[in-house]
C-alpha positions in Angstrom: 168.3 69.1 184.9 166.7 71.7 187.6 162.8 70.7 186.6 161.0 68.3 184.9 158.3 69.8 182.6 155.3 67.1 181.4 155.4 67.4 177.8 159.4 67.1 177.2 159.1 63.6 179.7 156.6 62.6 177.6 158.3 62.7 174.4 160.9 60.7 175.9 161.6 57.3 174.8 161.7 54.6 177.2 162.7 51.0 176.6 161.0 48.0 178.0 162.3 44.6 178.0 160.6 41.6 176.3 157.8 39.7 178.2 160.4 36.6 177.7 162.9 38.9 179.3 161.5 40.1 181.8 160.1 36.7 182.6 164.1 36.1 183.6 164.9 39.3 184.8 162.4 38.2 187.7 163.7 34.2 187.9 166.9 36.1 188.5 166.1 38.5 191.2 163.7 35.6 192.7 166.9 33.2 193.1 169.0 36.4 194.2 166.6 37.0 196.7 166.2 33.4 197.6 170.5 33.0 198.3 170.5 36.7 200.1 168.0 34.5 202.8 170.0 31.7 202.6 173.0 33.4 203.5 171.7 35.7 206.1 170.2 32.1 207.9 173.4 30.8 208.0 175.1 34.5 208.9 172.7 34.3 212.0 173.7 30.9 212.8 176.8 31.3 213.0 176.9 34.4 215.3 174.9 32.9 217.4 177.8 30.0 217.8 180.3 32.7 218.2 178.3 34.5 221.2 177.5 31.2 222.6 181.3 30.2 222.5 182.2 33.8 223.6 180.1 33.0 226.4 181.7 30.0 227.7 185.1 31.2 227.3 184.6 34.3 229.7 182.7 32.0 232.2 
């Protein structure tokens, strides 16, 4: 599609999910977002230990 014209967008159908749906779709993002964090924390943690142990090594 090289251009988008108004009135053919707006004849198109578009599908929304339920309110109870959607409800979920965000639980489920929230707790995705919540373990990403979670993960990154302990990513962080951890590279700290390896610099800190890198550190002492090359003393």
């Amino acid at each position: 599609m090289t251009n988008l014209v108004a009135k053919d967008f707006l004849k198109e159908t578009v599908f929304v999910p339920s309110l109870a749906e959607q409800k979920q779709i965000g639980i489920l993002l929230n707790t995705l977002d919540k373990f990403i964090t979670l993960h990154q924390l302990k990513l962080d943690r951890l590279m700290s230990i390896k610099k800190g142990l890198l550190q002492q090594l090359f003393v």
